[in-house]
C-alpha positions in Angstrom: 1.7 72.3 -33.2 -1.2 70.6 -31.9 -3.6 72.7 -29.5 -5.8 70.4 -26.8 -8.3 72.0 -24.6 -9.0 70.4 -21.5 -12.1 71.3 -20.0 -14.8 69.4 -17.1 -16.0 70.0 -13.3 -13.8 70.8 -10.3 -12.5 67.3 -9.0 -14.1 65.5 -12.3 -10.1 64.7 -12.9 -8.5 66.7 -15.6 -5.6 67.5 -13.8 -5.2 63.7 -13.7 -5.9 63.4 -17.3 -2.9 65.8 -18.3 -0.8 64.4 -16.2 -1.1 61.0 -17.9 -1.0 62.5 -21.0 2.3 64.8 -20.1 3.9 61.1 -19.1 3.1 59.2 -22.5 3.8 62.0 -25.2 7.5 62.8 -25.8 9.5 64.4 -23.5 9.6 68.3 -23.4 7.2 68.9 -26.2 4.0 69.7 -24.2 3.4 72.5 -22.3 -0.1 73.4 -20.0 -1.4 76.8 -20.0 -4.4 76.5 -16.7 -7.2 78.5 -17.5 -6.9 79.4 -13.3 -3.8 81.4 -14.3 -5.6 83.8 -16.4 -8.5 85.1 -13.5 -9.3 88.7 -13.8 -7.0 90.8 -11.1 -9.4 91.9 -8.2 -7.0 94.0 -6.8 -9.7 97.1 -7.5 -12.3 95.4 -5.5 -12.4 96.0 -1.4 -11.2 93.2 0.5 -14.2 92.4 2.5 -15.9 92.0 -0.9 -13.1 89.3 -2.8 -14.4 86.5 -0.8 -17.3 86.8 -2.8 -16.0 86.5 -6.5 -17.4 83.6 -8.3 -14.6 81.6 -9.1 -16.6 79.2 -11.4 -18.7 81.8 -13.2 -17.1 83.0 -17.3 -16.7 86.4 -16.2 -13.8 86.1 -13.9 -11.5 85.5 -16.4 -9.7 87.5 -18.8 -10.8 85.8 -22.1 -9.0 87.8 -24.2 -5.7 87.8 -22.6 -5.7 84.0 -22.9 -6.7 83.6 -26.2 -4.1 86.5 -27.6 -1.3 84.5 -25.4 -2.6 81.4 -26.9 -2.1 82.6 -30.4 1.2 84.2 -29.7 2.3 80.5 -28.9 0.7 79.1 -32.3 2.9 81.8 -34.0 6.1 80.2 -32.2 6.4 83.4 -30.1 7.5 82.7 -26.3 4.6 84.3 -23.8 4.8 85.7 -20.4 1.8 83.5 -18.1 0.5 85.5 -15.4 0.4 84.1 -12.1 -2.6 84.8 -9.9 -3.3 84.6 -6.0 -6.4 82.9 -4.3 -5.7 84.5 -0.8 -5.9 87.8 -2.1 -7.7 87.5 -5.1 -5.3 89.1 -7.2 -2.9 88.4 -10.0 0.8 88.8 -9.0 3.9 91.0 -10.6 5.6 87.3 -11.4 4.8 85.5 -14.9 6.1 82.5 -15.9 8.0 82.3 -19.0 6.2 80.0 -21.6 7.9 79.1 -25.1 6.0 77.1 -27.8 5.8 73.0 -27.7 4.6 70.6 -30.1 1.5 69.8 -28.0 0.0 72.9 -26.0 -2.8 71.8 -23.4 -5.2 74.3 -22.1 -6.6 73.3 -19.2 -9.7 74.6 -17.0 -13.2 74.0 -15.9 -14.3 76.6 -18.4 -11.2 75.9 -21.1 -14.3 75.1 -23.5 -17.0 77.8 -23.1 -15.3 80.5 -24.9 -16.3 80.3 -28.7 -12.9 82.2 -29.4 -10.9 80.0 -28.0 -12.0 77.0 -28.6 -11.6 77.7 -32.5 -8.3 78.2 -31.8 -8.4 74.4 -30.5 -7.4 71.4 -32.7 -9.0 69.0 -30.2 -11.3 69.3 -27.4 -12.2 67.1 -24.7 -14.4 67.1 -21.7 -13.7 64.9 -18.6 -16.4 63.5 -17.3 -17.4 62.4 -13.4 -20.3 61.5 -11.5 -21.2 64.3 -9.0 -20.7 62.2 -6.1 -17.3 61.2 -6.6 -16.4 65.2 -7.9 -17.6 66.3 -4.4 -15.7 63.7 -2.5 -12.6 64.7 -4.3 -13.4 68.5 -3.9 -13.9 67.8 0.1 -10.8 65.7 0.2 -8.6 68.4 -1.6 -10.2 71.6 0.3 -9.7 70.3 3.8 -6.1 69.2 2.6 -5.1 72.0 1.0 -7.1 74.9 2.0 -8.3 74.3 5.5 -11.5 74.1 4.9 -14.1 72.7 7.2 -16.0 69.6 5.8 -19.5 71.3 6.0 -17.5 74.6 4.4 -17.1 72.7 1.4 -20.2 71.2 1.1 -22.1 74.6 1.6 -19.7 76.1 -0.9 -20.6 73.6 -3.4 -24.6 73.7 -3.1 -24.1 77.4 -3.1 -21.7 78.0 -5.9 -19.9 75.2 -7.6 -22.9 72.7 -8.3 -25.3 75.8 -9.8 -22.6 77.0 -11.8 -21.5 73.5 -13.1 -25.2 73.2 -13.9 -25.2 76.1 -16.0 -22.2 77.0 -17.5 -19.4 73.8 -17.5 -22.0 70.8 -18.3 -23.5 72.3 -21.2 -19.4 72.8 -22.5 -19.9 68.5 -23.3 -21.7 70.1 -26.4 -18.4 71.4 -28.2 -16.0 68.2 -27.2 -14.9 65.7 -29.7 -14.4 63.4 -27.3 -15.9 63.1 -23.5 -13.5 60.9 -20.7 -16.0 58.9 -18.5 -14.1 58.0 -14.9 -11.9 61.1 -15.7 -8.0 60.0 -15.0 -8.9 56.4 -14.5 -10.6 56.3 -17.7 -6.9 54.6 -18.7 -8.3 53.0 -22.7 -9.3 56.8 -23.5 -5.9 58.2 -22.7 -3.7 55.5 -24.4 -6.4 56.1 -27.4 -6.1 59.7 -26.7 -2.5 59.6 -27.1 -2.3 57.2 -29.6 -4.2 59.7 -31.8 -2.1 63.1 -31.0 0.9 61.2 -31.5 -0.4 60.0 -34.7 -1.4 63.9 -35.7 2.7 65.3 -34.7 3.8 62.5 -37.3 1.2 63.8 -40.1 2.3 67.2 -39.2 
């Protein structure tokens, strides 16, 4: 088993990244675990007061329930993902079934600022963007999929999302072994990228 984390800015491309990654490795023997699956339920806190959760800060997720799932799946035992809800902050009664792969991906804008969890990592990698482009991509995608308002998102992300990157995701390039300029465009550090994990399965 070979355990990736996956970590870099919202709209830096990571999701791109695996995606490429899932299409070059063998078929069926890599599974992703998002690190957005594992936010802490808010179900607790008063509606009025959800919209206010800091999505991008450490403390909204539930470290430890990732990392003991994450373990469970380097001991070859099957977990139960939760599933989690942005319009009402909370996580949901469905899980999704997850049973151990070769390759196991943990993806997230955080996936590397958790000293726990990233020892549990064999490889770690941070995708890289210039901040222009990740906003362009983050305006694109919120008006697309969440109906946001152009000036919506741009507030959001001087407010929130660019302080927070600042603080807490950028200083995660520290712990990579490898940085992805250009995120999933970046097309000679995949094919490297798999290249090597396919080399480490054959050693293994």
């Amino acid at each position: 088993m070979f355990i990736i984390g996956i970590a870099g800015g919202t709209g830096s491309g990571k999701t791109t990244v695996v995606r490429k990654l899932i299409e070059r490795l063998p078929k069926g023997e890599v599974v992703v675990i998002p690190q957005d699956s594992y936010y802490k339920d808010s179900s607790n806190v008063p509606i009025e007061e959800r919209q206010n959760i800091n999505f991008d800060h450490p403390d909204a997720f539930d470290w430890p329930l990732l990392e003991c799932q994450l373990q469970q799946l380097k001991e070859g035992k099957a977990i139960e993902q939760p599933t989690y809800s942005y319009l009402t902050c909370t996580r949901q009664e469905e899980t999704i079934h997850v049973e151990p792969r070769e390759v196991i991906i943990v993806e997230g804008i955080l996936a590397l600022c958790d000293k726990k969890l990233r020892s549990q990592m064999d490889m770690k990698i941070f995708v890289d963007a210039d901040a222009d482009d990740r906003l362009i991509r983050v305006i694109k995608r919120d008006i697309a999929e969440r109906g946001r308002t152009t000036e919506a998102v741009i507030e959001r992300y001087q407010r929130v999302l660019k302080p927070m990157h600042e603080q807490f995701i950028e200083p995660c390039k520290r712990y990579a072994d490898i940085i992805i300029p250009q995120g999933g465009h970046n097309n000679v550090a995949i094919n490297m990228l798999t290249k090597f994990v396919k080399q480490q399965l054959q050693e293994k």
